[in-house]
Residue, then its C-alpha position, 0 to 999 in steps of 0.5 A: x810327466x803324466x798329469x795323474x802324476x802332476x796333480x797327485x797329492x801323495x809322494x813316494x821318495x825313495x831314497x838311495x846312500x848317494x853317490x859323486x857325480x862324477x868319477x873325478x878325484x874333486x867330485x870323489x872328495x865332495x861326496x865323501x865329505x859330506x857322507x864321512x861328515x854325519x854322525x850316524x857314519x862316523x861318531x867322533x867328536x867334529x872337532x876331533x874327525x874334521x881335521x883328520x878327514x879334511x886333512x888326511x882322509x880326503x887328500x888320500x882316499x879321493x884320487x884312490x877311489x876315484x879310479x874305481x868309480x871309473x871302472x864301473x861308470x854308465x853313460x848316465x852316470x855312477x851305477x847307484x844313481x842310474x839303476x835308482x832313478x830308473x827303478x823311481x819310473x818303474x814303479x811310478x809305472x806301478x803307482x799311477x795315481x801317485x808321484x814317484x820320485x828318486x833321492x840321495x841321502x849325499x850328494x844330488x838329487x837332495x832330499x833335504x832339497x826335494x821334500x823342501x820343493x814338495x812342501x812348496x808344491x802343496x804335497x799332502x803326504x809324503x812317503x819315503x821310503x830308504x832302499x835299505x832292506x835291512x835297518x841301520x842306525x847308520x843308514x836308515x835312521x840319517x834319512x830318518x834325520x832328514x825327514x824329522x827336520x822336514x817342516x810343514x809336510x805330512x811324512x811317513x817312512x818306511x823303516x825296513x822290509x827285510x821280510x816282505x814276501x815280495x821282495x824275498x821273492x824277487x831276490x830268491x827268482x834272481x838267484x833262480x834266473x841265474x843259475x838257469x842261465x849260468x848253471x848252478x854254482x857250487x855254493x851261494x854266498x850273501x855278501x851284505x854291507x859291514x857295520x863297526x861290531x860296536x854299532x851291532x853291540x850298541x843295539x842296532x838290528x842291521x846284524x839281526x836283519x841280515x841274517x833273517x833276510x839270508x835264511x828266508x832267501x835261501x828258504x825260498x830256494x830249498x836251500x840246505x844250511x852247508x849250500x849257502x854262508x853269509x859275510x860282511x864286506x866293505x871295512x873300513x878303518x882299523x876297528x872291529x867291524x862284523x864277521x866273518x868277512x867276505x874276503x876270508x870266507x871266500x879263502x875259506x871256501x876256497x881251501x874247502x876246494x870249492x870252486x865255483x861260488x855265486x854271490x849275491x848282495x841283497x843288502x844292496x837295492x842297485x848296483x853300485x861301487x861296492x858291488x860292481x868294483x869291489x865284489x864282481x872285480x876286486x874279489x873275484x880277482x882273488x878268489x880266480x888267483x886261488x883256482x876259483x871263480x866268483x859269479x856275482x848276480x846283480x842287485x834287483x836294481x830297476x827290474x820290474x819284479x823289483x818296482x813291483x815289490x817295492x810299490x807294494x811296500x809303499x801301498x802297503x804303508x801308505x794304506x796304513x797311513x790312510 
């Protein structure tokens, strides 16, 4: 630690969904738990979903994802917490004069344990600021819950940049990049995170956002309307969740004879278990079963156009602030 950023009294936290730490069935379990346990993911009544989730959902689902995580496991630990810790000392390299810092809204690093320590520390002001694009009630706004219970701290937090031009861009030359490596596909698809449509229903933006965030994208790389589509993955659960999803517009797209389909997931800041396993594996399986083949493009993850629009946003907001 540099002792600019020792002395700094201004933070930037950026905070990712959470992960297990480990790809074991126990470690699986632990971090479902408390995830499957917020109000914002799952709203039925505790005396109702805990001892559904306790009893029947963990038993069932932890050694079954477990293997997943493993199929895409780093050295340093599950993708999500690699790529966001290394994006923290990306950008601290871009913010100098100010401490950066990375946290899980799950799991460790805390943040609930983290803005306790800052307090301790005499932090001046604090910015957090979710790696999630797009506004949710169901993702931004629990880590809004965290920091409203944060006592004796100066906070502020960045609500979403769905928008920024910086962040657009980079995700626009990331498609760019891989097309020039890869040759291009014959259709791009943006596969974002799905919500429960009664969420969407209720006034949640997230839809909303998406759908900007894919036509400002597909702008900036002179995209016609017929080159590009976007879906919803990840359902889960018996309920109506948004459409169209991302399993049935790839079978759709491959009974248009399409063959060839990039995908991007620019809902995600890192890479992580729904994008390494589930897109770039899962799903490319079916579609190659249907005579296609799927070329997923990572997330931003920590590449330095990445830190640099993120910091910007911080800058930006911290600005503001001032």
């Amino acid at each position: 630690m540099t002792q600019a950023r020792q002395s700094a009294a201004t933070a930037v936290v950026v905070v990712n969904l959470g992960t297990p730490e480990a790809p074991t069935a126990p470690a699986v379990r632990r971090y479902l738990a408390e995830f499957l346990s917020d109000r914002r993911v799952v709203s039925l009544p505790p005396l109702l979903w805990q001892p559904l989730l306790r009893g029947v959902i963990l038993p069932l689902r932890a050694p079954k994802v477990a293997p997943k995580y493993a199929s895409v496991w780093l050295d340093g630990g599950s993708p999500l917490a690699v790529y966001t810790r290394q994006l923290a000392a990306a950008m601290q390299q871009e913010l100098p004069d100010l401490q950066v810092l990375d946290a899980m809204r799950y799991g460790e690093p805390s943040l609930a344990r983290l803005l306790q320590r800052l307090r301790d520390e005499g932090l001046q002001r604090v910015l957090v600021l979710p790696l999630y694009p797009q506004y949710s009630t169901t993702t931004t706004a629990s880590v809004g819950d965290v920091v409203a219970r944060a006592d004796g701290l100066a906070l502020r937090m960045v609500d979403e940049y769905h928008l920024d031009d910086g962040w657009v861009a980079a995700v626009a030359q990331s498609v760019r990049d891989h097309r020039a490596a890869n040759g291009a596909g014959e259709h791009l698809l943006f596969s974002f995170h799905g919500l429960p449509q009664r969420v969407a229903d209720a006034g949640d933006p997230y839809p909303r956002q998406c759908e900007a965030s894919a036509r400002a994208i597909a702008a900036a790389l002179g995209l016609p309307d017929d080159a590009w589509t976007l879906a919803y993955q990840s359902r889960f659960g018996r309920e109506r969740w948004l459409e169209p999803a991302t399993d049935t517009t790839l079978e759709a797209l491959a009974a248009r004879g399409i063959r060839t389909v990039d995908v991007i997931a620019p809902g995600f800041a890192a890479d992580c278990l729904e994008t390494l396993e589930e897109v770039s594996i899962m799903l490319a399986e079916q579609f190659a079963e249907r005579g296609g083949t799927l070329r997923y493009i990572p997330c931003l993850n920590d590449s330095p156009a990445h830190a640099r629009a993120l910091a910007a946003v911080a800058r930006r907001a911290l600005d503001q602030w001032a």
